[in-house]
mmCIF file of the N, C-alpha and C atoms, coordinates in Angstrom:
data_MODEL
# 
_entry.id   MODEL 
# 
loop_
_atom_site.group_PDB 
_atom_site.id 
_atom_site.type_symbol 
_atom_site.label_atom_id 
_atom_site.label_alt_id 
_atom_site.label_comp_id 
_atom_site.label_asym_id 
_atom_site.label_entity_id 
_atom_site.label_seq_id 
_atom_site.pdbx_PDB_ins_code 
_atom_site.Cartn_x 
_atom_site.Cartn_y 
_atom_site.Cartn_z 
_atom_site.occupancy 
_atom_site.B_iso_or_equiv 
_atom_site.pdbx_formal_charge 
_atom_site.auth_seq_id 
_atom_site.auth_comp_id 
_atom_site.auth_asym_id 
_atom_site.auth_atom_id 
_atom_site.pdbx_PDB_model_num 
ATOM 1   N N  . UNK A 1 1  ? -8.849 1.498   15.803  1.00 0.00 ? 1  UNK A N  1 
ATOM 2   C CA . UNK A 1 1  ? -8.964 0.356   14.933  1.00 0.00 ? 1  UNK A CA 1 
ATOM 3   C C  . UNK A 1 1  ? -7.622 -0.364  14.927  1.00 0.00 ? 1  UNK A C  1 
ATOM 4   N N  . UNK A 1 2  ? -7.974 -1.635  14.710  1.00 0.00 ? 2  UNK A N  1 
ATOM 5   C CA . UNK A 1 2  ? -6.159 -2.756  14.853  1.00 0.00 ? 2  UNK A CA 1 
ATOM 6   C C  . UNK A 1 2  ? -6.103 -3.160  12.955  1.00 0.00 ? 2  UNK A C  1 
ATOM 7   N N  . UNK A 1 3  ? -5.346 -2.816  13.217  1.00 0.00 ? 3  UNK A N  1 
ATOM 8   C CA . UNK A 1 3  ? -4.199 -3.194  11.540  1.00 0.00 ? 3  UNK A CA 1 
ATOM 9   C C  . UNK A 1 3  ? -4.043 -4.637  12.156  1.00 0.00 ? 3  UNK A C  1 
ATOM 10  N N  . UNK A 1 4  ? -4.768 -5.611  10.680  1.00 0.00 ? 4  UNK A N  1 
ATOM 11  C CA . UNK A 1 4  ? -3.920 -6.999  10.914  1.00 0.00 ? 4  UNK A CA 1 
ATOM 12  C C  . UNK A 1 4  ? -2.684 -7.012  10.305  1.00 0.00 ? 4  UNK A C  1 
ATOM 13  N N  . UNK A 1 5  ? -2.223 -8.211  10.794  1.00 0.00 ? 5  UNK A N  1 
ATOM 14  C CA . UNK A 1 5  ? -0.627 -8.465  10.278  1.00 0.00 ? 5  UNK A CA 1 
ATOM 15  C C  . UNK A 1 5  ? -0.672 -8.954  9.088   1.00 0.00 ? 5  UNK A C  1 
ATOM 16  N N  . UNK A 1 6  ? -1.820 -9.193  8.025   1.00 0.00 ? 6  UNK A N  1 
ATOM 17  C CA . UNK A 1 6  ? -2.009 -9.907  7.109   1.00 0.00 ? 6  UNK A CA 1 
ATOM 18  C C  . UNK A 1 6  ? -1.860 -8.183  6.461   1.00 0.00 ? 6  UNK A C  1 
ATOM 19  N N  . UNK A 1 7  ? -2.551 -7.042  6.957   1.00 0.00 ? 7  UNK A N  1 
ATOM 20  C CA . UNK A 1 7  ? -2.761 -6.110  6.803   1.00 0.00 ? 7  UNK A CA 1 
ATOM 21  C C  . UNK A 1 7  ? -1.150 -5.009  6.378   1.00 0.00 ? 7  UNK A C  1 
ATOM 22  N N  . UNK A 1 8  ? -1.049 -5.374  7.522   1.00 0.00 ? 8  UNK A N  1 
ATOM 23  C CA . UNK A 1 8  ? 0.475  -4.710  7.595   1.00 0.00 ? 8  UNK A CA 1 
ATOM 24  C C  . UNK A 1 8  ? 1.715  -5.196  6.527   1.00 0.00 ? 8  UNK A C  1 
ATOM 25  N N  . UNK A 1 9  ? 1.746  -6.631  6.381   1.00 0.00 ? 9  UNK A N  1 
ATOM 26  C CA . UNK A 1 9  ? 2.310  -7.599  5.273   1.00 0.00 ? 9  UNK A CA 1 
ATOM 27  C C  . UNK A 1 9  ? 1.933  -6.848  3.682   1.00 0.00 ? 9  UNK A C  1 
ATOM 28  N N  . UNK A 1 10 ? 0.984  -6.624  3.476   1.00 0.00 ? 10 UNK A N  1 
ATOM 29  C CA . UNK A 1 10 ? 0.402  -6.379  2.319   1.00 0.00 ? 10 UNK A CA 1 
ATOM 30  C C  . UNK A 1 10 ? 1.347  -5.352  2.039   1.00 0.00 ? 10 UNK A C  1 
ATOM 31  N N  . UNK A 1 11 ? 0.983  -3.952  3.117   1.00 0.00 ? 11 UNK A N  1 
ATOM 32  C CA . UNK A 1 11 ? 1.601  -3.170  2.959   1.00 0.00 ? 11 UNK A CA 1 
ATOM 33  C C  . UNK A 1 11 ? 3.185  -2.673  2.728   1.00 0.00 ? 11 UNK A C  1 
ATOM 34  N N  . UNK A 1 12 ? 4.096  -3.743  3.484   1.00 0.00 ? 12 UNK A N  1 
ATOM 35  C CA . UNK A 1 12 ? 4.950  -3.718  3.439   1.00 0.00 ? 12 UNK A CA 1 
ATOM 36  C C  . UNK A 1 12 ? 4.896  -4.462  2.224   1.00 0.00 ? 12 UNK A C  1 
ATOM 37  N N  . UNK A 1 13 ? 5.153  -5.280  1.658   1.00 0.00 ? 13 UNK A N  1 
ATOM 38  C CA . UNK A 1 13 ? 4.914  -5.735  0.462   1.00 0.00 ? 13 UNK A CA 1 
ATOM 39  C C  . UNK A 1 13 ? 5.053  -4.917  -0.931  1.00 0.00 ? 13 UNK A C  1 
ATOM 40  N N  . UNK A 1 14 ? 4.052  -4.058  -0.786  1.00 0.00 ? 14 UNK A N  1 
ATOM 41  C CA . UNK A 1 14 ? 3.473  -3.095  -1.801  1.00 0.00 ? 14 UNK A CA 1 
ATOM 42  C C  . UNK A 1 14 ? 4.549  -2.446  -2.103  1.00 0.00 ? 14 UNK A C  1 
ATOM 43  N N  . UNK A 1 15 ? 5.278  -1.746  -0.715  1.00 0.00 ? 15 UNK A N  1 
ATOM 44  C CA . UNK A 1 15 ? 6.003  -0.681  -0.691  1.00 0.00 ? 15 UNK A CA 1 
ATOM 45  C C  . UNK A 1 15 ? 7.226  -1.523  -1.314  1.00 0.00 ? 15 UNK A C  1 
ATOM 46  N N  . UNK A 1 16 ? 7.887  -2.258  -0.911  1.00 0.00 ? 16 UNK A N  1 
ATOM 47  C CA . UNK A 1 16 ? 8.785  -2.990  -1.566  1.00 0.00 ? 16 UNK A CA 1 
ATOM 48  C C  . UNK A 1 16 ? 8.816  -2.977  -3.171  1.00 0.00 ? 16 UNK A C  1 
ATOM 49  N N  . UNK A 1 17 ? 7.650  -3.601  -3.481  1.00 0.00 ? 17 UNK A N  1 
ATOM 50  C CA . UNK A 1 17 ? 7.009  -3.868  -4.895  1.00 0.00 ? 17 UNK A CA 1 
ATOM 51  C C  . UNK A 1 17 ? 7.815  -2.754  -5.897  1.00 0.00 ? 17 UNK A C  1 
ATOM 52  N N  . UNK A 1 18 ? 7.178  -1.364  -5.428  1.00 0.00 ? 18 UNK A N  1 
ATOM 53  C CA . UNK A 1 18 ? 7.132  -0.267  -5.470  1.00 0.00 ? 18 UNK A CA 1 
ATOM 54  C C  . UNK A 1 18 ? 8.643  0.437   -5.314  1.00 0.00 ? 18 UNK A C  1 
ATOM 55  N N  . UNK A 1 19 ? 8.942  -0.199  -4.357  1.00 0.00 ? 19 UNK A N  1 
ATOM 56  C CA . UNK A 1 19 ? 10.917 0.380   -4.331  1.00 0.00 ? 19 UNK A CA 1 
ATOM 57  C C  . UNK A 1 19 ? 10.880 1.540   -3.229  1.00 0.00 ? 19 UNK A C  1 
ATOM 58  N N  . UNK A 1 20 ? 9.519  1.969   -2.267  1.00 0.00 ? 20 UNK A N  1 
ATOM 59  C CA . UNK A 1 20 ? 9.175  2.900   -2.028  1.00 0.00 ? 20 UNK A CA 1 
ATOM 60  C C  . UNK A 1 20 ? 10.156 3.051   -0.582  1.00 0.00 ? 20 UNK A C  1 
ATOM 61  N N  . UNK A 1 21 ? 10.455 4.713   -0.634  1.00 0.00 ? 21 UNK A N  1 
ATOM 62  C CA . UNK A 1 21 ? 11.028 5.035   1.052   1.00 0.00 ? 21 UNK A CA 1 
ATOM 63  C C  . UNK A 1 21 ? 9.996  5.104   1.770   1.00 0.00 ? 21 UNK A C  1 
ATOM 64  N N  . UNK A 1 22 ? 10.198 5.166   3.088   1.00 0.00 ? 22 UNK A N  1 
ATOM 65  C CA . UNK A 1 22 ? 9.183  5.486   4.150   1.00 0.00 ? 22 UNK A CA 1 
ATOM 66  C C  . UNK A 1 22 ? 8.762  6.914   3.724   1.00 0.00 ? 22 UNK A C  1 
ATOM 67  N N  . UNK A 1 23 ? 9.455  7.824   3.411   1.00 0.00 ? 23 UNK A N  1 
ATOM 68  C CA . UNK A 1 23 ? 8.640  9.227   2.916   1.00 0.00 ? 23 UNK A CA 1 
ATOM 69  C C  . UNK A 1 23 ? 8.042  9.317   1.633   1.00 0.00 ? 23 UNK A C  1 
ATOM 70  N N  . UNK A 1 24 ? 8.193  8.059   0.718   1.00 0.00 ? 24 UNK A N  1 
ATOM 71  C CA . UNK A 1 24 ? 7.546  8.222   -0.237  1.00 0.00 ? 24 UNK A CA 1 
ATOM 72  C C  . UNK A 1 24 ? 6.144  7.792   -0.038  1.00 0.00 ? 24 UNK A C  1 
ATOM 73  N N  . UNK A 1 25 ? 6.022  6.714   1.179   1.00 0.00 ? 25 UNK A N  1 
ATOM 74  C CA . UNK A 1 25 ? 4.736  5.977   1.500   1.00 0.00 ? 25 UNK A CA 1 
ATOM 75  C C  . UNK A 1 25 ? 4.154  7.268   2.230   1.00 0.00 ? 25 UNK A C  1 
ATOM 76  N N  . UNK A 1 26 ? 5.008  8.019   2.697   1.00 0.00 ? 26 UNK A N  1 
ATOM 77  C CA . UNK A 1 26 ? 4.015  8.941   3.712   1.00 0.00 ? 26 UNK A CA 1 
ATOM 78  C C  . UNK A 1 26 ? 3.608  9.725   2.735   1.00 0.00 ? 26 UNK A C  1 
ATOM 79  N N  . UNK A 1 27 ? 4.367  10.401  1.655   1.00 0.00 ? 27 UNK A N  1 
ATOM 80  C CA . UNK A 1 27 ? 3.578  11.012  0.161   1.00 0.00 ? 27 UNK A CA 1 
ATOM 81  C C  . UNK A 1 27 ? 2.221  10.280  -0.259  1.00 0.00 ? 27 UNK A C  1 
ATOM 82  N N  . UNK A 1 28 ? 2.688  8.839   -0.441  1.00 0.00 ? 28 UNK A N  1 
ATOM 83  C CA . UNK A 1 28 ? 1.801  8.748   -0.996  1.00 0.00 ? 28 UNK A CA 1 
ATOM 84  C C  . UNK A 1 28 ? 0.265  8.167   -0.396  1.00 0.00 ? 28 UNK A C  1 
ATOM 85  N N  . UNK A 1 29 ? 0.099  7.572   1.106   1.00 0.00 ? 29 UNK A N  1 
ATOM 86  C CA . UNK A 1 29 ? -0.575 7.639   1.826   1.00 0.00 ? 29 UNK A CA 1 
ATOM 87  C C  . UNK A 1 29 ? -1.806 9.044   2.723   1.00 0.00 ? 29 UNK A C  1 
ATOM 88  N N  . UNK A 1 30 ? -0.016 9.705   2.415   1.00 0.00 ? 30 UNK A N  1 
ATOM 89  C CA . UNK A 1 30 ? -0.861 10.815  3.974   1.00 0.00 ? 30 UNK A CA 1 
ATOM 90  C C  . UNK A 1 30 ? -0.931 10.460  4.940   1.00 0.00 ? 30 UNK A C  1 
ATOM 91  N N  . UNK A 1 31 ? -0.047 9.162   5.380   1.00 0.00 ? 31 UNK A N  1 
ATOM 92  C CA . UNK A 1 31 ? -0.044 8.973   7.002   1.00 0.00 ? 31 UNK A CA 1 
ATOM 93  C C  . UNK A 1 31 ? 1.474  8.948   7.219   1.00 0.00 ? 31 UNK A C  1 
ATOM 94  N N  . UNK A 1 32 ? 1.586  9.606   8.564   1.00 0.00 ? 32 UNK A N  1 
ATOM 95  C CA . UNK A 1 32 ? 3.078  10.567  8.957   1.00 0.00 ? 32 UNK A CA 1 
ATOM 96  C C  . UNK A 1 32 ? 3.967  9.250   8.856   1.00 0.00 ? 32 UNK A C  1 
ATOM 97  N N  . UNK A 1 33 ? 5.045  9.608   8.497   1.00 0.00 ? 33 UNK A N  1 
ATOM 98  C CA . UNK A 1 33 ? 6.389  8.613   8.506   1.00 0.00 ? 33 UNK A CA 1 
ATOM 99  C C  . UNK A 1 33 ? 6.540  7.793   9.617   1.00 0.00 ? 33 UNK A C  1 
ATOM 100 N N  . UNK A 1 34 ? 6.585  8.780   10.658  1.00 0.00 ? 34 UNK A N  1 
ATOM 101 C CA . UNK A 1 34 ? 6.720  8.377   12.087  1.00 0.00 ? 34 UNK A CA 1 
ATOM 102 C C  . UNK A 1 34 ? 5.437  7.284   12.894  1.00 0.00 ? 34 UNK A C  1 
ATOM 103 N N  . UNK A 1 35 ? 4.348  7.265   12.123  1.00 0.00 ? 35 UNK A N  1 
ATOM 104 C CA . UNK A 1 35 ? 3.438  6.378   12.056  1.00 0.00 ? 35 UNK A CA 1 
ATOM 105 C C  . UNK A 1 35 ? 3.713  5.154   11.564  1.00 0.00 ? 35 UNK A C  1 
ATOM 106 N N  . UNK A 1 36 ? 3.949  5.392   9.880   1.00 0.00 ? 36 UNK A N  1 
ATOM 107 C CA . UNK A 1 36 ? 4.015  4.362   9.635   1.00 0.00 ? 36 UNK A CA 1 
ATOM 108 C C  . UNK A 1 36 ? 6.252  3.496   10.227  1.00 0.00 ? 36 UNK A C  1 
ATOM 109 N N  . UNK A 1 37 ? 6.565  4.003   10.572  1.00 0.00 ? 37 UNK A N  1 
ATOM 110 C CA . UNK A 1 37 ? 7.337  3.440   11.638  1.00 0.00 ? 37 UNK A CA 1 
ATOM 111 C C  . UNK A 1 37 ? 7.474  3.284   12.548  1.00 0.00 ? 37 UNK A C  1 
ATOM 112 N N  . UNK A 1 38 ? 6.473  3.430   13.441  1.00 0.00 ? 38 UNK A N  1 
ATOM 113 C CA . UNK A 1 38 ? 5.903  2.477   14.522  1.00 0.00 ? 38 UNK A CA 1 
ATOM 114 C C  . UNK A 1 38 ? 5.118  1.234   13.904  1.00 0.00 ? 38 UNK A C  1 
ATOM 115 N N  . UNK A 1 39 ? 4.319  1.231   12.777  1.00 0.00 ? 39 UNK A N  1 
ATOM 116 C CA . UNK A 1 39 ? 3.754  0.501   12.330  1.00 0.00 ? 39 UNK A CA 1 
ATOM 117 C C  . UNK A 1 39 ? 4.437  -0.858  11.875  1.00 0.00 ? 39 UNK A C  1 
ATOM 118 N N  . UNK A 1 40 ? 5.625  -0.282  11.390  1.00 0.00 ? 40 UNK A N  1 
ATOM 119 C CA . UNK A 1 40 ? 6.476  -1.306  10.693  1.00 0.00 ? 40 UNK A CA 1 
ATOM 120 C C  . UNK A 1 40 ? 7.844  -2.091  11.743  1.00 0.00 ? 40 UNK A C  1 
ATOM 121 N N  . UNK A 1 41 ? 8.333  -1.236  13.073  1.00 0.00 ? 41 UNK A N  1 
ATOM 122 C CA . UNK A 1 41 ? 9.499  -1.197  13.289  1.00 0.00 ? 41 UNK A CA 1 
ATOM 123 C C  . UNK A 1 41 ? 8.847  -1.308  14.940  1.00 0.00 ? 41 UNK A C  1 
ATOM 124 N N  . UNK A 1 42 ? 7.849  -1.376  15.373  1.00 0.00 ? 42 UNK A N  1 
ATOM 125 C CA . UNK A 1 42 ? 7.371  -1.203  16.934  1.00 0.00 ? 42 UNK A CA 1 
ATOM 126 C C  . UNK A 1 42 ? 6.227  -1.871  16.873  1.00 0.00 ? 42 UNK A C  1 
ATOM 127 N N  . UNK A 1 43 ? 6.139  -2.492  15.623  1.00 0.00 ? 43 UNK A N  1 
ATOM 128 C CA . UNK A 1 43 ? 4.507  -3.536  15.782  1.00 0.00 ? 43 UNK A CA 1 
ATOM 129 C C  . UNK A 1 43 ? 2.786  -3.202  16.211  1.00 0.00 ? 43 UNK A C  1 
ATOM 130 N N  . UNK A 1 44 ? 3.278  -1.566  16.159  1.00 0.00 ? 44 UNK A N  1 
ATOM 131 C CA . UNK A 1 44 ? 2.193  -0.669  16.629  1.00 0.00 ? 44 UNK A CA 1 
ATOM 132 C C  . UNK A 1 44 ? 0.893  -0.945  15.394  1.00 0.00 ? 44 UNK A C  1 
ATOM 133 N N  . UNK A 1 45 ? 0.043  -1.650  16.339  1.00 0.00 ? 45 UNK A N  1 
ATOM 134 C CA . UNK A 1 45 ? -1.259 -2.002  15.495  1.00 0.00 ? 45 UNK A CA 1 
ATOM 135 C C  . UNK A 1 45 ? -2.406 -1.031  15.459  1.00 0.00 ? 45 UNK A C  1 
ATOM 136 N N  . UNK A 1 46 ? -2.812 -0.744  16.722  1.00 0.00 ? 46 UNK A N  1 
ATOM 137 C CA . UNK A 1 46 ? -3.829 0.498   17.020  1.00 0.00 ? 46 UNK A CA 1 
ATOM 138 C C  . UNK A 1 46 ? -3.508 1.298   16.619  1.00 0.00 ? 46 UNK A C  1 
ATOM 139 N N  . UNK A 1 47 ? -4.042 2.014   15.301  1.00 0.00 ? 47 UNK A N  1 
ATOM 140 C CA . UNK A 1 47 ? -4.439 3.422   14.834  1.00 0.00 ? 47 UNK A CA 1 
ATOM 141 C C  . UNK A 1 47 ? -5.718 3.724   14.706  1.00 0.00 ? 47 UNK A C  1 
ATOM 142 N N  . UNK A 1 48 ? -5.805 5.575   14.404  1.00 0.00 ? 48 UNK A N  1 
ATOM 143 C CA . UNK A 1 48 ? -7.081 5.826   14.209  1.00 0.00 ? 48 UNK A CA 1 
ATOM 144 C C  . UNK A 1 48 ? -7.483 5.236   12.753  1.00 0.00 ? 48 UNK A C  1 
ATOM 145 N N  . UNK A 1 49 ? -9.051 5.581   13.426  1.00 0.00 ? 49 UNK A N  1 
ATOM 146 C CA . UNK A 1 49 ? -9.653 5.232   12.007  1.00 0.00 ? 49 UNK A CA 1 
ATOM 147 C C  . UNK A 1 49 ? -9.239 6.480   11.066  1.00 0.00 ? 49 UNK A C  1 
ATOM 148 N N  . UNK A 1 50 ? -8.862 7.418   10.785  1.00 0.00 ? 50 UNK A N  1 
ATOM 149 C CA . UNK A 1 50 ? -8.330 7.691   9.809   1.00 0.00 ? 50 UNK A CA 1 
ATOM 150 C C  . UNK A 1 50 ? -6.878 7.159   9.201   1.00 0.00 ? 50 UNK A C  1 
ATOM 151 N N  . UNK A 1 51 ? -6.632 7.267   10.007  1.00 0.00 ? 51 UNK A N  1 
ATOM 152 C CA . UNK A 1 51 ? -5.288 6.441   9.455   1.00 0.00 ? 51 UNK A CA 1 
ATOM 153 C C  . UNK A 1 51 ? -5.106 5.047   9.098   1.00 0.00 ? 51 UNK A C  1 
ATOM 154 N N  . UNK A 1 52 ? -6.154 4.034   10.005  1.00 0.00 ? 52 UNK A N  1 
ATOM 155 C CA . UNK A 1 52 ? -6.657 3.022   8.568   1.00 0.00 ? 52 UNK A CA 1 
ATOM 156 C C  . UNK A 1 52 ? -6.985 3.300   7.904   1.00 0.00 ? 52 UNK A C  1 
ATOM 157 N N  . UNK A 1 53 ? -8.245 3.889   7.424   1.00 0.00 ? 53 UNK A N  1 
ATOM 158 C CA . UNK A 1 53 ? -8.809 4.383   6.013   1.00 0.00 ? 53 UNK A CA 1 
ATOM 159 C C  . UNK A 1 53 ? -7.692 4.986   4.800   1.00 0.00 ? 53 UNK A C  1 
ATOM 160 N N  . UNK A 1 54 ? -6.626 5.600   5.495   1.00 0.00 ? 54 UNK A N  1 
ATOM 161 C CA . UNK A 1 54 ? -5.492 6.405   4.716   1.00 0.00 ? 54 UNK A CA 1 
ATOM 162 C C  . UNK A 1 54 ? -5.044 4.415   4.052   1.00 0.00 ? 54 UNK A C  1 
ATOM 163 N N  . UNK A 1 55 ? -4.485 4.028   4.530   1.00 0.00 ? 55 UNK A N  1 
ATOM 164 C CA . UNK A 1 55 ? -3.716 3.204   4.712   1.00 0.00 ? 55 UNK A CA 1 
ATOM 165 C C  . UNK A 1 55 ? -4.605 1.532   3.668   1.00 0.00 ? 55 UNK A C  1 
ATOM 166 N N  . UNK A 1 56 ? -5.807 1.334   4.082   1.00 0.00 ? 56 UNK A N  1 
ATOM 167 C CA . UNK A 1 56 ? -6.735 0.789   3.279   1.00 0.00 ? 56 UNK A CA 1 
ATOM 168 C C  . UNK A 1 56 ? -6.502 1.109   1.845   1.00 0.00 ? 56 UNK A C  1 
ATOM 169 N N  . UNK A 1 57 ? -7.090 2.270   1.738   1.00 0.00 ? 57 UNK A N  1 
ATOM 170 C CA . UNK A 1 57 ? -7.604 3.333   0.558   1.00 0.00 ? 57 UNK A CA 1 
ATOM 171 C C  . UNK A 1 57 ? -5.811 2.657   -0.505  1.00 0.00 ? 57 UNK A C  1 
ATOM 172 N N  . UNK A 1 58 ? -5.330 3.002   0.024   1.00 0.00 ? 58 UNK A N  1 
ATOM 173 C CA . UNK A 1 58 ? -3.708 3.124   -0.621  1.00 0.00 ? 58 UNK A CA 1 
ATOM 174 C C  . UNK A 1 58 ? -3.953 1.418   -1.285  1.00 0.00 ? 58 UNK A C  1 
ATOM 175 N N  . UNK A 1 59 ? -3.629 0.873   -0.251  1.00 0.00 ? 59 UNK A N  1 
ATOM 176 C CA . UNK A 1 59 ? -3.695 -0.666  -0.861  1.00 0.00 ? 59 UNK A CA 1 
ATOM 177 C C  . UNK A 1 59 ? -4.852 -0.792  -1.825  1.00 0.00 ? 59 UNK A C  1 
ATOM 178 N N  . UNK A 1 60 ? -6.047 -0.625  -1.682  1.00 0.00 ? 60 UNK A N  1 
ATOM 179 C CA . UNK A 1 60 ? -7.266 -0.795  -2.927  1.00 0.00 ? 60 UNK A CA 1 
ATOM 180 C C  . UNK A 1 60 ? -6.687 0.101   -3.675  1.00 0.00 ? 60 UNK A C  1 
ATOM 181 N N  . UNK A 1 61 ? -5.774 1.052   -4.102  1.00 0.00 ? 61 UNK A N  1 
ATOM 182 C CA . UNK A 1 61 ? -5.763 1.544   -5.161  1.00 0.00 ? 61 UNK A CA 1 
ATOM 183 C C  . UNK A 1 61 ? -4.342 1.190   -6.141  1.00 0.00 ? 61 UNK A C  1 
ATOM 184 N N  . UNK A 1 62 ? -3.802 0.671   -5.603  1.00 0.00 ? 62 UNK A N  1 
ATOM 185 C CA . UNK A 1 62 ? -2.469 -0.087  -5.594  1.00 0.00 ? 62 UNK A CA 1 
ATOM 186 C C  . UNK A 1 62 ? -3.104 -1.376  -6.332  1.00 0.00 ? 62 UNK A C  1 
ATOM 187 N N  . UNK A 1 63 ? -3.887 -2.067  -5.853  1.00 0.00 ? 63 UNK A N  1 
ATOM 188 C CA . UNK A 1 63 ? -4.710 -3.360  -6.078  1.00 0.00 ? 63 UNK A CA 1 
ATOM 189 C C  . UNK A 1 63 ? -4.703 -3.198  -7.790  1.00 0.00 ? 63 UNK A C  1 
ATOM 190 N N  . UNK A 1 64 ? -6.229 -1.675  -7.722  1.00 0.00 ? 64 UNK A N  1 
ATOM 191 C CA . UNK A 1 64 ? -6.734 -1.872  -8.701  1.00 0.00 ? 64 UNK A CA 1 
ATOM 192 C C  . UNK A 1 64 ? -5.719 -1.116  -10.183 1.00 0.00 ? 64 UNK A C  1 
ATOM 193 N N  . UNK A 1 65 ? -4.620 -0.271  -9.649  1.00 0.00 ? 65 UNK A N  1 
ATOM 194 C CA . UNK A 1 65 ? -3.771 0.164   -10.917 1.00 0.00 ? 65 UNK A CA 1 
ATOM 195 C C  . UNK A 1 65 ? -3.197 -1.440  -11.104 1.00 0.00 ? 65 UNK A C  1 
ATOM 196 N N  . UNK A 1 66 ? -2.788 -1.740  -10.117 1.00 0.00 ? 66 UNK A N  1 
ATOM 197 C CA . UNK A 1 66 ? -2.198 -3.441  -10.899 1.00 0.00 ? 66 UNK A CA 1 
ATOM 198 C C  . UNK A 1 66 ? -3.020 -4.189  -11.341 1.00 0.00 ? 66 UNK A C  1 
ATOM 199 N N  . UNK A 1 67 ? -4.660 -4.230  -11.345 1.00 0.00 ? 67 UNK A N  1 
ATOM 200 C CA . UNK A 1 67 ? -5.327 -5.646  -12.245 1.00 0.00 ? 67 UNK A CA 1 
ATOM 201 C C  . UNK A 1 67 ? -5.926 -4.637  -13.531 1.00 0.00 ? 67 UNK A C  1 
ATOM 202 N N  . UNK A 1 68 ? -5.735 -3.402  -13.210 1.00 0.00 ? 68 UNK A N  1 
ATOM 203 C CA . UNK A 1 68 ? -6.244 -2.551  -15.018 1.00 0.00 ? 68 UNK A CA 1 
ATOM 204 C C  . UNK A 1 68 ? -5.036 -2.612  -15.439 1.00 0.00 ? 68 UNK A C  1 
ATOM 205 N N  . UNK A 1 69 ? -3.786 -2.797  -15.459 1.00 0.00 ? 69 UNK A N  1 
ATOM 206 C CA . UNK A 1 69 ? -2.650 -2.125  -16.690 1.00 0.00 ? 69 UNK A CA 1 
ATOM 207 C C  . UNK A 1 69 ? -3.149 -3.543  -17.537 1.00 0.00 ? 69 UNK A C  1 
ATOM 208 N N  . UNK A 1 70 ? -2.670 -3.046  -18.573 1.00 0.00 ? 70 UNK A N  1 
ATOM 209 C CA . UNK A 1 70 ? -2.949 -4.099  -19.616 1.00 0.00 ? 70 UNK A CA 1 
ATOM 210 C C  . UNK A 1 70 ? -1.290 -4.587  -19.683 1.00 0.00 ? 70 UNK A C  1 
ATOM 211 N N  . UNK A 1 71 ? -1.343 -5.772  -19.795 1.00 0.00 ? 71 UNK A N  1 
ATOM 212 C CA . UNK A 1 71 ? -0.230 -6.741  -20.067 1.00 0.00 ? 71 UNK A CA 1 
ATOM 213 C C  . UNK A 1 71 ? -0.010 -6.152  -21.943 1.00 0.00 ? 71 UNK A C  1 
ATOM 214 N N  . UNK A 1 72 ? 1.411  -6.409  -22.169 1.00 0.00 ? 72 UNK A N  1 
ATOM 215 C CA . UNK A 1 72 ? 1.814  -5.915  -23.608 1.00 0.00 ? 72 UNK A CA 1 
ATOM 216 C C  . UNK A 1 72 ? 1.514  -7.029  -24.151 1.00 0.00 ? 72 UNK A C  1 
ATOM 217 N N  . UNK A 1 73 ? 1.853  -8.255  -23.801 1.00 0.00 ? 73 UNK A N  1 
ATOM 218 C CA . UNK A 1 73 ? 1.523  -9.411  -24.650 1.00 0.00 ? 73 UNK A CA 1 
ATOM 219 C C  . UNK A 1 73 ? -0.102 -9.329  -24.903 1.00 0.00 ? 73 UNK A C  1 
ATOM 220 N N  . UNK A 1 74 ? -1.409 -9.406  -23.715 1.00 0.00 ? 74 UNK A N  1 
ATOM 221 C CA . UNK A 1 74 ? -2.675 -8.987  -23.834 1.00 0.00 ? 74 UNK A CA 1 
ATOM 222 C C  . UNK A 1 74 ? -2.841 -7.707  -25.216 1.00 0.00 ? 74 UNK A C  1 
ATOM 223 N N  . UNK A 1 75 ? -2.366 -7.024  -24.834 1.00 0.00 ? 75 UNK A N  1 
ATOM 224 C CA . UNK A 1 75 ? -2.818 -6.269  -26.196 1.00 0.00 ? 75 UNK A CA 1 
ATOM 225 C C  . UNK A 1 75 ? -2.256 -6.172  -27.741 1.00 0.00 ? 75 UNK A C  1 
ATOM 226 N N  . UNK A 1 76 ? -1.456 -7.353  -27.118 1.00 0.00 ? 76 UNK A N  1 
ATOM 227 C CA . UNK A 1 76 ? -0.736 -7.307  -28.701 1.00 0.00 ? 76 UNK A CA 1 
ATOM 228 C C  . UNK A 1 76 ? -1.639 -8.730  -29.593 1.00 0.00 ? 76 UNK A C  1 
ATOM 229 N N  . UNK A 1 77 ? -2.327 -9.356  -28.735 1.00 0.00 ? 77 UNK A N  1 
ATOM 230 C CA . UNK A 1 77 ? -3.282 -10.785 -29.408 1.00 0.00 ? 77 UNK A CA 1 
ATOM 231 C C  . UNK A 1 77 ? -4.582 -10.039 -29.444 1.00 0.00 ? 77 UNK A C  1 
ATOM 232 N N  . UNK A 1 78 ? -5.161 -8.760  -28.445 1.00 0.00 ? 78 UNK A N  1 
ATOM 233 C CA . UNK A 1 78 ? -6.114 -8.328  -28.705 1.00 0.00 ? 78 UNK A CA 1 
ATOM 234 C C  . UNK A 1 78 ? -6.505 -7.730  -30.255 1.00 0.00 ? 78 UNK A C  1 
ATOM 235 N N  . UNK A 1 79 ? -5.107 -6.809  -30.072 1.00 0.00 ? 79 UNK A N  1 
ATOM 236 C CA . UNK A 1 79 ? -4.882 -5.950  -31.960 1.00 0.00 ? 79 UNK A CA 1 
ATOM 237 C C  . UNK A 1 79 ? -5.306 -7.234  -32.645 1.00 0.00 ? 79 UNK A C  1 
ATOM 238 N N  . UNK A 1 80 ? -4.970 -8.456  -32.737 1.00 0.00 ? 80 UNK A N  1 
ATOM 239 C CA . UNK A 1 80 ? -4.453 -9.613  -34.029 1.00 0.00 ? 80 UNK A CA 1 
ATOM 240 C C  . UNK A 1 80 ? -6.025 -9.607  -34.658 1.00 0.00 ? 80 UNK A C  1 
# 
């Protein structure tokens, strides 16, 4: 399977977001360091489908902890 670059962006992105090392992404993914630095540093697009799915999965869950936290201001007009 090919990782888009829209794909790969995200990711790098995230990890930034996040403050994350390359071994923290491999913690928190499950896909080897050395993967995801080819991924990032050798433009290496073709992986397996598990290792998209690793890599997917991460971003949708990344997604959805950021549109559930509740904003402090949101719950402070909700209480009113």
């Amino acid at each position: 399977m090919k990782l888009t670059e829209n794909q790969v962006i995200a990711i790098k992105r995230k990890r930034g977001e996040l403050d994350m090392s390359i071994r923290g992404l491999e913690k928190a993914t499950g896909v080897s360091r050395w993967t995801l630095i080819d991924i990032f540093k050798h433009d290496h697009r073709n992986v397996n489908s598990k290792t998209f799915k690793k890599l997917n999965d991460w971003l949708i869950n990344q997604y959805e902890i950021a549109t559930h936290s509740v904003h402090p201001t949101k719950e402070m007009v909700k209480n009113d």
